[in-house]
N, C-alpha and C positions, 0 to 999 in steps of 0.2 A: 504494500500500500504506500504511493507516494504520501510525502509534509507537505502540507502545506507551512511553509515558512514564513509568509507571510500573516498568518493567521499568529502562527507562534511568536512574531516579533509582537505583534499588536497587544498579545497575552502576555507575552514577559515586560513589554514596558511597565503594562496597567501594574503589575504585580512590585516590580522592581525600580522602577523610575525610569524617565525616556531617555537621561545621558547616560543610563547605566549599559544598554545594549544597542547595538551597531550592525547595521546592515551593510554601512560603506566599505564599495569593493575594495578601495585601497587603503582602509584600517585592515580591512579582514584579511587582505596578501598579508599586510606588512605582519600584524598580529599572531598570521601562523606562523611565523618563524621562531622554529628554536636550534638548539645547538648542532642537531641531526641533521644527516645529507637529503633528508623525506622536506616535501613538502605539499602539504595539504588545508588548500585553506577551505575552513567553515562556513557553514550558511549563517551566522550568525557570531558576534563575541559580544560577553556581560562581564563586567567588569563588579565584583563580589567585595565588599567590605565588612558585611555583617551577615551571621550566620542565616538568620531567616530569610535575605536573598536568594540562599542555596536552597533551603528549604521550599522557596516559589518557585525557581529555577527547577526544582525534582518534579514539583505538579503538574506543572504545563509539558515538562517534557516526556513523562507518565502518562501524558493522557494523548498526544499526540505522537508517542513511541519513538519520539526521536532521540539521537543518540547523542551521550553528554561527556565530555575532555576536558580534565581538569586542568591546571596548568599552573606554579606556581613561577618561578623566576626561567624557568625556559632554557636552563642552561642542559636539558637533558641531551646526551649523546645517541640515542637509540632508537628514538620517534616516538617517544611515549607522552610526548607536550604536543602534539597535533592530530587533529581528525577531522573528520567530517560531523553536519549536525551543528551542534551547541559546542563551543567554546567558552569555558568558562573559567576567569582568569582574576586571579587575585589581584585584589587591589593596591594604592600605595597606601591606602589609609587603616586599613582594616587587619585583624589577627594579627596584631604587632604586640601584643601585650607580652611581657616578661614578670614572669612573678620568682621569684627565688625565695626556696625556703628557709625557716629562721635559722636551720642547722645546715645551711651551704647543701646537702645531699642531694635536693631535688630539684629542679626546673622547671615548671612552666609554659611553655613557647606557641603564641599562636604560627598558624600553618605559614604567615608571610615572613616570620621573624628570619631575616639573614643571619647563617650562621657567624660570623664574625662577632655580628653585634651581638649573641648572647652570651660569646666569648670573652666580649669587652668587657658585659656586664659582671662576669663569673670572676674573671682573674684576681679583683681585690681580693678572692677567697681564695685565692690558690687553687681553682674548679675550671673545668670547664666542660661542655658537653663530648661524648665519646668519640662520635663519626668526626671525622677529619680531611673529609674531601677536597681535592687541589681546589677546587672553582666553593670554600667556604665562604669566601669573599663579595660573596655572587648568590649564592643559592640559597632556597628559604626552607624552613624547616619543612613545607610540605612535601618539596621534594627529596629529600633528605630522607625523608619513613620512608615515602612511599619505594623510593629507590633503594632501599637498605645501603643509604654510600658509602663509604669507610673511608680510605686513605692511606696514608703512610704510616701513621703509627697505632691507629687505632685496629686495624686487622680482623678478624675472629670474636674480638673478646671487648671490645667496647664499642659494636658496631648499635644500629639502630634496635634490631632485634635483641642484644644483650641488656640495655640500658634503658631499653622500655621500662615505663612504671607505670602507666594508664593514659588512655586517650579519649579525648571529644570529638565522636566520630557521626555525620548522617549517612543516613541507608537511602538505596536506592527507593526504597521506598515512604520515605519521609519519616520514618524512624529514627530519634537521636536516642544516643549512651556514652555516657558519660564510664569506661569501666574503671576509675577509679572512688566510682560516688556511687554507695550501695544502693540508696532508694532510686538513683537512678537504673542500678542493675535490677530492681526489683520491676519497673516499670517497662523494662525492657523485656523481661522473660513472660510478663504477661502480654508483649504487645507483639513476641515474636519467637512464642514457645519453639517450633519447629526449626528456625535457625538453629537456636540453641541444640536441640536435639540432633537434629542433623549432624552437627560439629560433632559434639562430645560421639554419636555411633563412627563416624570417617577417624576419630582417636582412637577409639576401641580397638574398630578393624584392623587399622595399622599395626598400633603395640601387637595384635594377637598376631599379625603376618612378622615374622620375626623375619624372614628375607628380606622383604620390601620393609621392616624397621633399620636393617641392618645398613641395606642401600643406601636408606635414608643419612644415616649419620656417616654414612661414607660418604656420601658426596659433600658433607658438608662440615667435613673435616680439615676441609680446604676452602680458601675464599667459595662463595656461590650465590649469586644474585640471579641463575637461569631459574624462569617458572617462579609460580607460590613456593614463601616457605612452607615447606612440607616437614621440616623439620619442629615444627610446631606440633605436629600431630603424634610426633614420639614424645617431646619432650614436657608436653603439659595434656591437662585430662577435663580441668574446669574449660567449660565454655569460652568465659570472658576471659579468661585467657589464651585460649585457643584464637580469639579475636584482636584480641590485641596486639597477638605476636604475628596472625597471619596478614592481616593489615599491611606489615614492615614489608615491604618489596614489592608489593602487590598494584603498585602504579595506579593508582586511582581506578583500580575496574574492580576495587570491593565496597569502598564507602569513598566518604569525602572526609579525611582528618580537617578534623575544625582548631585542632591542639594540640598537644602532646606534651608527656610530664615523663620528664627522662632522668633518670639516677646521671648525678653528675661524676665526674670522676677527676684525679689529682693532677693539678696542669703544675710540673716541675719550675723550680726556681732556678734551678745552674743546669746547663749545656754543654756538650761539647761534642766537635765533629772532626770524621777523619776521614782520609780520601784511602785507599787500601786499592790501589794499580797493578794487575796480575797479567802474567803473561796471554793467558786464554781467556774464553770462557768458562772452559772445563773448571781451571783454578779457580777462578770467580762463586761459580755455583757450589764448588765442593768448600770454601769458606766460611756458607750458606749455614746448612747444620750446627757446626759448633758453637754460630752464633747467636742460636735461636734461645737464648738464655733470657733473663729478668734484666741483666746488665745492657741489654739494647735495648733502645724503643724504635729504630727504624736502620732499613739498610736498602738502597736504592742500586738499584742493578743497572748499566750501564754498557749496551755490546760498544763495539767496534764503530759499526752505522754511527751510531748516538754520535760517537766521540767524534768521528769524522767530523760531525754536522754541527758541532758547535766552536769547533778549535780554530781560532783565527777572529773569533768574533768579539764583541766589545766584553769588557766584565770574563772572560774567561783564563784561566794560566796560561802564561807562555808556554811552557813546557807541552803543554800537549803535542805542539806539533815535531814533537822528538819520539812520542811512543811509536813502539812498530805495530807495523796492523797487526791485527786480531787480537790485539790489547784490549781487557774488560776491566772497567771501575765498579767497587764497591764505594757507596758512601754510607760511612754508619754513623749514626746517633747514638750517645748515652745520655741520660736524663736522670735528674736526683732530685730530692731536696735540701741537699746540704751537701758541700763541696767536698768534704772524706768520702763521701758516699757515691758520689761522680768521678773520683780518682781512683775508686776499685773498682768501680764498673769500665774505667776505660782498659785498666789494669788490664782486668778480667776477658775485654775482648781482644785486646792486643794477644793475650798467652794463645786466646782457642785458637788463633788462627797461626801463631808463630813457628808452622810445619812449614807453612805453603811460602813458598819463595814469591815476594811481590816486586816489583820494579821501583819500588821506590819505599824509602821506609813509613812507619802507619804512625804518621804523628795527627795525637788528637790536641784541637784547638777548641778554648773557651773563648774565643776575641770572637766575638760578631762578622768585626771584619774581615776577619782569615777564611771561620767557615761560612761566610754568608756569599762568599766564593765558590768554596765548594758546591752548596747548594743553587748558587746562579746557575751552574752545569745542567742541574737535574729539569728546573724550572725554567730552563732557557732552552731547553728543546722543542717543547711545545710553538711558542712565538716563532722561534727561528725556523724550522720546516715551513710552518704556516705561513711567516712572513713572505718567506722567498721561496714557496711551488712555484710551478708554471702558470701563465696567466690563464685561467679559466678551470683549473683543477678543481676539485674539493678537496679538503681535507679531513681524514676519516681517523678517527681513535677508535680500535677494537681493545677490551682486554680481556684476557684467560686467562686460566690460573692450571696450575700443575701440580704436582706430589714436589716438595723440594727437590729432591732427591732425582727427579726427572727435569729441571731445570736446565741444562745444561745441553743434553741431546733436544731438549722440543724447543728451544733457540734456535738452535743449529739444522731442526727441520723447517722452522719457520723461516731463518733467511731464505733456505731454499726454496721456499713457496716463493717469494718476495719475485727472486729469480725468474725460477719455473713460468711465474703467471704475468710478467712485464710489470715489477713492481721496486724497481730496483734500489730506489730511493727508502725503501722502507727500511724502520729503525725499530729496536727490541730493546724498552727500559723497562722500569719496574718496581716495585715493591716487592725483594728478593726474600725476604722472611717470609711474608704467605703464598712461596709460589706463586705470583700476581705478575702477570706482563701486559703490559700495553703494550700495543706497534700501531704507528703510523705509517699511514701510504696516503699518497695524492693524486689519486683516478682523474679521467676527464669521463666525463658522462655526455660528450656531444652524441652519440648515435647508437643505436642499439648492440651494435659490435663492442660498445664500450661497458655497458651494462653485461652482455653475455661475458665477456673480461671478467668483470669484479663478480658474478654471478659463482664462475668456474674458480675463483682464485677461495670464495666464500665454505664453496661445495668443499675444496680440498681444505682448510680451515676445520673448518667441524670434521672431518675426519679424522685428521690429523690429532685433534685434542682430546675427540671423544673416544674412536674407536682403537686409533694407537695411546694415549694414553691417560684416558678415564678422567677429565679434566674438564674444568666448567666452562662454558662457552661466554658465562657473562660470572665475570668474578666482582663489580661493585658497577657498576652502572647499568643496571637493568637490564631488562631482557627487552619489553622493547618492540617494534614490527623488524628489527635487523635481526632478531635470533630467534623470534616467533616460528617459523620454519621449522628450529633446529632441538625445539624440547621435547619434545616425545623421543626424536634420536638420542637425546642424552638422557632422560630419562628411564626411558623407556616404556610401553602401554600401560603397564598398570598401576604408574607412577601418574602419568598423562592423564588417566580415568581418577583418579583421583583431583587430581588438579580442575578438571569439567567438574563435578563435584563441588568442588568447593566456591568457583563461583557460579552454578545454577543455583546453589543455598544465600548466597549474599544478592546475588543479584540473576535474580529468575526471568526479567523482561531483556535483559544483556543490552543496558543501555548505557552503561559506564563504560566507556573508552574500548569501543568494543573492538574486535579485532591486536589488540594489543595483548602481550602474554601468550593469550591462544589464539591459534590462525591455524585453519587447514588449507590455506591457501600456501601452495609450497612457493613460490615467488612474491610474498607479500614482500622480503627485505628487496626488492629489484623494481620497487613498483613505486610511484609520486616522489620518485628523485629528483631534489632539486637542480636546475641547469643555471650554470653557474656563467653568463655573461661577461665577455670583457667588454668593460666601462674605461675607468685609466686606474692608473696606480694607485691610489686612496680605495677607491671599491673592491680592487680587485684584489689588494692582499685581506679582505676580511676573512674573517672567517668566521661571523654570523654566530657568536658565544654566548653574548648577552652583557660581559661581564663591565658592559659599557651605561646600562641601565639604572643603577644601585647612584652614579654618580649625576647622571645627566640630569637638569631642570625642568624637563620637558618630557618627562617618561611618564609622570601621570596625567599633565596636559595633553599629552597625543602620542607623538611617539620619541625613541632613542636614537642613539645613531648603530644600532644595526636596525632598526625598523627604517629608517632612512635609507640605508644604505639596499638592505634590499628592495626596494620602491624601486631606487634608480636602474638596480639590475634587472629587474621584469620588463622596465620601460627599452633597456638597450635590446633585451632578449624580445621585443616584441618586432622592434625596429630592424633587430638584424634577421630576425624572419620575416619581414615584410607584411608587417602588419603594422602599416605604418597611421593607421587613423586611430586604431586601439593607444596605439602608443603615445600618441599626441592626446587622447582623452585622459589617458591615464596621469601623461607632464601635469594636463590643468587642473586634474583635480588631488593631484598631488602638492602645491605649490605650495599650501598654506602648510600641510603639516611638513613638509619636507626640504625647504627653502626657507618662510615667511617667518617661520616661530623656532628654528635653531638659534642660538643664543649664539653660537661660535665661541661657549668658552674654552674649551677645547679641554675637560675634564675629562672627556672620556681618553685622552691621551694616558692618561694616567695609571687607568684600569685596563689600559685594553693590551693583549697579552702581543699584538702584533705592530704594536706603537703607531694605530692608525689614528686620525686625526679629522674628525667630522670637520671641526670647524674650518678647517682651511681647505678642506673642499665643499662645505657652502659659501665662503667666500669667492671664491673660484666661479662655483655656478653663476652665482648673483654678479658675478665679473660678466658674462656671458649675455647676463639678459640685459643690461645697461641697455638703454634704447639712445641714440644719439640727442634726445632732447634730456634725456634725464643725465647724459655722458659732460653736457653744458651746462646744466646746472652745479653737477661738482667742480666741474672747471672753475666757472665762476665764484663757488665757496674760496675753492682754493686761491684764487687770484688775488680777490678781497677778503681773506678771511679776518683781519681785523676788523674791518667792519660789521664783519658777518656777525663775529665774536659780541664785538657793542652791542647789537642788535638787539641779538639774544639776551642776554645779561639786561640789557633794557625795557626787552620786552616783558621776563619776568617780572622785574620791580613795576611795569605798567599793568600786571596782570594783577599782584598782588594788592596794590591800589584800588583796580577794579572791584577785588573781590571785598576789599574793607569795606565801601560804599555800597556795595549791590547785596553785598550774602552769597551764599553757596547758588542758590536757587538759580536769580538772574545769569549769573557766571557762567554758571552751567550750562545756557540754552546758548549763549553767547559765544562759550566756546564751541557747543555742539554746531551750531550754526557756520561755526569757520570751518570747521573741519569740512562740512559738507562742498565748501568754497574751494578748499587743499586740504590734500592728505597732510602735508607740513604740520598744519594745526594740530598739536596734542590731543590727547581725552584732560579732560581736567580734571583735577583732586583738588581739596581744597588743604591739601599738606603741602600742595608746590611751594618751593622756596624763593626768597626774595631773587635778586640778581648780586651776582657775587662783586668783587672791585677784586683791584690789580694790586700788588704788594708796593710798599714805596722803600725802596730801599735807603741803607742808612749814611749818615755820613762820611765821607772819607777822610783817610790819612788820622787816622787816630792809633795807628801801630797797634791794633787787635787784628787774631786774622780771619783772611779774608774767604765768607763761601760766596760764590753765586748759586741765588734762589731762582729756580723757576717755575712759576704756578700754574699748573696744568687745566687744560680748559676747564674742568669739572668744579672745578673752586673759584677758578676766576668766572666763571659762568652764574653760578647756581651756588647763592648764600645760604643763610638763616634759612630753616621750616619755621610754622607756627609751632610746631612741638618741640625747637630750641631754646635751652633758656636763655641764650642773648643775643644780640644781632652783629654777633663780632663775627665777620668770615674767615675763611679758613687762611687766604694771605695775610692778614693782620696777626692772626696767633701765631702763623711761622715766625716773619719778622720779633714778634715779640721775644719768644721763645729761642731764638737764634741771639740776638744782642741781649737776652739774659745771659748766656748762656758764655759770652764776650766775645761774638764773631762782629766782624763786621760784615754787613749784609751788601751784594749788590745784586741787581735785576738788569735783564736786558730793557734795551727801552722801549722797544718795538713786542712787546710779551703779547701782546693781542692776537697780532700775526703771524704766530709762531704755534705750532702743534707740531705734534709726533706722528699725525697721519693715522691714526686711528679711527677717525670717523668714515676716513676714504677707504680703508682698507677693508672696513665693516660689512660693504658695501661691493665689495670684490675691484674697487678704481686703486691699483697698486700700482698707477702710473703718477696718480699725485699723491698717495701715501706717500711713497718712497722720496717725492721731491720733497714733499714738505717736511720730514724728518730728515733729511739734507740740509734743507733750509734752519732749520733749527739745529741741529750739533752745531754748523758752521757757524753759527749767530752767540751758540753759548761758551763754544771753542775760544771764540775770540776775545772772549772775558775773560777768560782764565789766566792771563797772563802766560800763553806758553806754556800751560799745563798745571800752573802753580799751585791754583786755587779750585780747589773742588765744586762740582758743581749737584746741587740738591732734585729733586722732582718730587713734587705733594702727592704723586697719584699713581698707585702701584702698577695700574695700566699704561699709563704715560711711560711709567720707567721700562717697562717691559717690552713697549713696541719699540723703544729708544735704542735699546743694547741689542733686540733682537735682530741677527745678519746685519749688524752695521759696523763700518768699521769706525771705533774710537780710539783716540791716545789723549784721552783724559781720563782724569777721575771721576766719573758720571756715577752717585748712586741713590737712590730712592732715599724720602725721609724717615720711612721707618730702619732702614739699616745705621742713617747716620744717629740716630736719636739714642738707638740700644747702645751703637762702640763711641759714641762720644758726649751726645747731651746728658744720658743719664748722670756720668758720673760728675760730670760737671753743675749741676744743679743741686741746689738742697730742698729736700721737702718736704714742707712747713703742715701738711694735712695728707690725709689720704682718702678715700672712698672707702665706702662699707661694701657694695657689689655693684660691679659694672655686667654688662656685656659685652662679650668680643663676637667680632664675626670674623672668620679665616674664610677668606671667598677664593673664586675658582684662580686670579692674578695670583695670590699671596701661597697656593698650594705652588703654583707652576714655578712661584720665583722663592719658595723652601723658604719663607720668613715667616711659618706660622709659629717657630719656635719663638723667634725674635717680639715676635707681638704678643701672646703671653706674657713673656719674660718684663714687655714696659709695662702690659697691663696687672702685670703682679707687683711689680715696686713700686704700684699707689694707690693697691687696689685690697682689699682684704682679701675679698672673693671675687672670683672672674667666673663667668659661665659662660662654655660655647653651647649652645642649642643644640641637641644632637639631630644628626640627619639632613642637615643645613649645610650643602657645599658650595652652590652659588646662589645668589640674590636673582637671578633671573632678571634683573634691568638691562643689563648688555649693552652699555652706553647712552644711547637716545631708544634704544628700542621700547625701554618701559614707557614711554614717552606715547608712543605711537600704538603700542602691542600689550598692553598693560595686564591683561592673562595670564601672559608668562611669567612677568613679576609675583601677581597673585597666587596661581598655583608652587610656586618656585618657592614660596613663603606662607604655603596655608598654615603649614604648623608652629609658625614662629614665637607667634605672642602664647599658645598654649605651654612653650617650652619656656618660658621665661620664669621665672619667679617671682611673683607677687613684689619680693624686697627692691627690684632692679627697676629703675626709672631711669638707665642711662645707657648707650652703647657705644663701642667703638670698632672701628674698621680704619682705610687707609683709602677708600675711590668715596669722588665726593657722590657721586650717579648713582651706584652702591647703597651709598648713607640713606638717600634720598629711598628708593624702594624698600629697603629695610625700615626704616621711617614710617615709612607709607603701612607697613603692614605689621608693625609691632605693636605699634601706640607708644613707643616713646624716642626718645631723641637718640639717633645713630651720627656721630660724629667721627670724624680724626681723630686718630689715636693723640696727636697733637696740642687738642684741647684736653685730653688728661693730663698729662705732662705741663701743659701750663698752669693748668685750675691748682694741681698740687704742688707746683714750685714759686707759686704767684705769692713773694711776702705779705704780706700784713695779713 
């Protein structure tokens, strides 16, 4: 029976709100994408923040039989975040709660909570949650159970399944249970006797078939994320238990975890790491065993491939490119809580292995720095393959797991598949303690010849691991539609009949992420393969992670910069097939989420594992669409921009006039009204700031020495808010603050005219960016006396686009660098503040001064808070000006996060202040004016 889909949007809006769910075609491309080479987009995406959402979301799609895909951060490798149907997709706002218990043990976590952040929350206690997945940085606790992750040191024994303690889980039937909260388990066996029974008879049967129990605990004796845990059904007998454990892996095609409460476990205080270089693999793997002691927490396997693929590249030893091939690295970990106790452990693992001849000796480092080296090795393969495949590849992460002991030869079968199947580029690392390998390879999927490729290389894969050597097809990243094929071969039938079983009992209409886990379709893993377009170099090294979303401003506004990035690749992929009107449809109604409302702070640089860079390819684009009237218009900014500058600056203070006389009301229609005249025209707030003035510099030849100030547009622009307590601007406090301090001050004279090309660059015009930040070094150059005198910048962005690709032989650097190495000490301070707030925005992360800002806002401040979750302000120069959503969204949770004590904030961009302003409720200034307020005698 076909959906009507239309019927179903109609019913989930009435249920759930009309911005909650989305028909549009290019939300719903961009939306389906997650970490996996599949791509499948939905009839439909709802964006989920509270649980009776989900709970409407189940009726409407219950009664119209359509099928439902959960989804929480998308970073899954195996296709278990995409389907058809209903897409249903956590929100930024929602299941974020973290409660920790009064005795540190237990956690909390709704299904959106990043694990990182519950990390952060844990560590004062010396705790932290078990799973340890590389992308924890990224992924939310939903995906987390549902994919049993693990990692490098949690393994076997602190994975999701081990560390369970109770969940908040809906049923496909609109059934909730809570199975750490009795009356709710009582409410549950009345509302759904036969589950329960079901469960506890498929336990019974098991323990009584002592083969198929025996199976059971063999195969999961070794990593095993292939199929249902099944291992739930030997090792527990109550029901709610039996659900809470089978829950863990089971991909959202059993319930929807609304929560999860996990026994925490001990996050070590001292460290240390050691590289251990053996002549083979053989040597490497037989290292393996003796180290499987309590003395390790982790040991990363390294062939050859690997080493090849990272040696010569930034951040890695020299020395690599001296080993001879077929050289294999261990890195190992030990972990303590107290330094005796980390010195016998390293003891302890240097002796196990002090048989095996290695190529270099095994010196363990406690420096961060030494092994934060080592570990650049392990974590910089990932990027670097991916960075630099070929243009139009994918790139695919598989991993399996092995008997230790078999490590060594199913390497050495696996390159040869690499070989055998045209895969030659692939590489074999690992988590060497649980028998756990990843390999990466970079297919092209352009034609069916290429899919029968990776089809035949898959075929020989599973054999390889099940039938030569009894090993799991998916060891921590799910099973997935890429290994769905392949579980009944590893399991076996009446492992398999068990697993049917077990979700016709959870879920009897099979509308949870169906086709996922189980598929008798034997080519499901070959089937809605993403086609990977080449675009240019910024698209084309993605690789579509996610881990770009956690940072961006505009992830819960619309979308990320991979949801950007793949938009532009469907549009090229349309164009290079000749579907050229599709494609053009697609450009315009792409423009606004994908062009219009990128902020270009370029955060996701930071997170993104293949140092791509959204924003400087939306500036690029936006270079592109320049129409020759809009191309003269910046011309002309730039020509005249002191005047432009006055303008500005003047028109504020006439606005603000306006608004003392008229009210909000008047104002409002007055601006709305211009707008409708030019887009130029703002939206108006009634928190816009006065018009800033120009600094006046101070007298000469007084033998104090000498800085040059220069006031970046955003201060010389844009004064006082009404929520300032005085109407001093931000050049007047420098000045002040500077002849306290006993410099003597000079300014260019021409400072009106003068930018760093920031507005033009915004804008993709990098023909007058670049000249006007010419124009200015050269203007500030000249005052330095031949380099004598250092020259200052008010505006963290000003300073950044200034040093960025330019060449200087001066001393150029921002106010907040000079304020920490020179005004602090130089100033006495006569009062301090009870609590401020600090903002570290997306400038001050890129240019690594959020230490530095702290540090002024703690020597005059009692208490400092940064807001958590808050990376950028979303104003983006003049955008908040124009685009005032992204600010808002960018900032919904800001005043929530503050503390009732804190009436004051500070930051370092005046444009910045202003939007943070705007949506705090209290005054966001320069860090500048604290430093003056508390060094200002009397």
């Amino acid at each position: 029976m076909s959906i009507d889909y239309a019927q179903v949007l109609s019913e989930l809006r009435a249920a759930v709100g009309h911005d909650a769910v989305t028909d549009d075609p290019v939300r719903r491309f961009a939306w389906s994408t997650d970490g996996s080479y599949f791509r499948i987009v939905p009839e439909l995406v709802v964006r989920v923040n509270e649980p009776n959402q989900v709970v409407a979301i189940l009726e409407v799609a219950r009664h119209h039989n359509a099928p439902i895909t959960f989804r929480a951060a998308g970073t899954s490798l195996s296709g278990q975040a995409v389907g058809e149907g209903i897409l249903v997709m956590l929100g930024y706002d929602g299941f974020r709660q973290i409660t920790i218990s009064d005795d540190h043990q237990h956690v909390t976590l709704g299904a959106a909570v990043i694990g990182a952040d519950a990390n952060a929350q844990l560590k004062p206690f010396d705790k932290k949650i078990g799973p340890d997945p590389a992308t924890l940085a990224s992924c939310m606790v939903g995906g987390i159970v549902n994919n049993n992750a693990s990692g490098m040191c949690c393994g076997t024994a602190q994975n999701s399944y081990q560390t369970i303690a109770s969940a908040r889980l809906l049923f496909a039937d609109g059934t909730r249970l809570d199975t750490g909260d009795e009356a709710s388990k009582v409410a549950f066996a009345r509302a759904r006797p036969e589950l329960l029974e079901t469960l506890a008879g498929l336990a019974r049967e098991t323990q009584a078939d002592t083969t198929l129990a025996e199976r059971i605990r063999h195969k999961y004796a070794i990593k095993n994320t292939t199929g249902y845990s099944l291992n739930a059904l030997v090792d527990f007998t109550d029901p709610f238990d039996l659900i809470n454990h089978l829950v863990v892996g089971s991909e959202g095609t059993l319930a929807f975890v609304e929560s999860v409460t996990y026994q925490t476990v001990d996050e070590a205080r001292f460290k240390a790491s050691a590289m251990a270089v053996f002549r083979n693999m053989v040597d490497a793997a037989s290292a393996i065993p003796p180290l499987k002691t309590d003395a390790v927490a982790a040991a990363e396997l390294l062939d050859w491939a690997s080493i090849k693929s990272v040696t010569g590249k930034k951040g890695m030893p020299d020395w690599l490119s001296e080993l001879p091939e077929g050289t294999a690295i261990l890195l190992i970990e030990c972990r303590a809580n107290d330094q005796a106790t980390l010195e016998g452990f390293t003891r302890q693992a240097t002796d196990a292995i002090a048989h095996i001849e290695t190529l270099r000796p095994i010196e363990f480092s406690t420096d961060p720095a030494v092994f934060g080296q080592y570990w650049a090795m392990r974590s910089g393969l990932f990027p670097i393959i991916g960075g630099e495949r070929p243009k139009g590849t994918s790139v695919i992460i598989e991993d399996v797991a092995f008997r230790v002991e078999d490590l060594a030869n199913a390497a050495a079968d696996l390159s040869e598949l690499f070989q055998i199947h045209g895969y030659p580029e692939g590489v074999i690392y690992g988590h060497a303690l649980d028998g756990n390998f990843h390999f990466i390879i970079t297919p092209h999927f352009r034609s069916q010849a290429d899919i029968q490729q990776f089809d035949r290389f898959m075929q020989a894969v599973a054999d390889l691991v099940v039938n030569k050597y009894d090993g799991s097809m998916k060891a921590e990243h799910g099973t997935g539609r890429a290994v769905a094929p392949f579980v009944e071969l590893e399991w076996g039938p009446k492992a398999y009949e068990l697993m049917k079983a077990i979700k016709a009992a959870f879920d009897p209409q099979g509308l949870l992420n169906p086709g996922v886990i189980l598929n008798e379709d034997s080519e499901i893993h070959i089937k809605a393969i993403k086609q990977a377009a080449v675009v240019d170099d910024w698209v084309d090294r993605c690789i579509e992670c996610g881990f770009c979303e956690k940072t961006c401003p505009t992830s819960s506004l619309n979308m990320s910069p991979r949801h950007r990035i793949t938009t532009l690749r469907e549009i090229a992929r349309l164009e290079q097939s000749g579907e050229q009107a599709a494609a053009q449809q697609m450009r315009e109604a792409a423009q606004y989420d994908v062009i219009d409302t990128c902020t270009a702070c370029q955060l996701c640089t930071i997170a993104c594992p293949v140092d791509n860079n959204m924003g400087m390819l939306v500036r690029e684009l936006r270079g592109k669409q320049l129409t020759s009237t809009a191309q003269k218009v910046l011309d002309f900014q730039a020509d005249h921009y002191g005047a432009v500058n006055r303008v500005l600056s003047g028109g504020f203070d006439l606005l603000h006039g306006l608004h003392k006389l008229t009210g909000d009301t008047i104002t409002g229609k007055i601006m709305a009204l211009g707008r409708k005249v030019s887009s130029e025209v703002p939206y108006w707030d009634p928190d816009f700031p006065r018009g800033g003035t120009l600094p006046k510099p101070t007298l000469h030849g007084n033998d104090r020495p000498v800085v040059v100030y220069f006031a970046a547009c955003g201060g010389r622009t844009f004064g006082p808010t009404p929520k300032d307590p005085d109407g001093t601007t931000l050049p007047e406090v420098m000045v002040t603050l500077l002849e306290r301090a006993g410099y003597e001050v000079r300014v260019p004279d021409n400072t009106r005219a003068l930018c760093c090309g920031q507005m033009w660059e915004s804008k993709g015009d990098y023909k007058n960016a670049d000249s006007k930040r010419t124009e200015m070094i050269d203007a500030l150059k000249a005052m330095t006396n031949n380099g004598e005198y250092p020259v200052l910048i008010d505006a963290l962005s000003c300073t950044k686009r200034t040093l960025q690709d330019a060449e200087i032989d001066f001393t150029l650097v921002d106010v907040v660098d000079f304020m920490a190495s020179e005004l602090m000490d130089k100033l006495t301070v006569y009062r301090r503040k009870p609590s401020v707030a600090l903002h570290v925005g997306c400038t001050a992360s890129h240019m690594n001064v959020g230490g530095k800002m702290e540090t002024i806002a703690h020597h005059f401040a009692d208490e400092v808070v940064r807001p958590a979750g808050i990376y950028c302000c979303g104003f983006a120069g003049e955008k908040g000006l124009f685009k005032p959503e992204i600010n808002a969204d960018a900032l919904r949770h800001l005043k929530e996060r503050l503390p009732e004590q804190i009436s004051e904030g500070y930051y370092a961009n005046r444009m910045c202040e202003i939007g943070l302003t705007r949506h705090s409720g209290i005054s966001y200034r320069h860090l500048a004016y604290l430093m003056e307020e508390c060094t200002r005698p009397g």
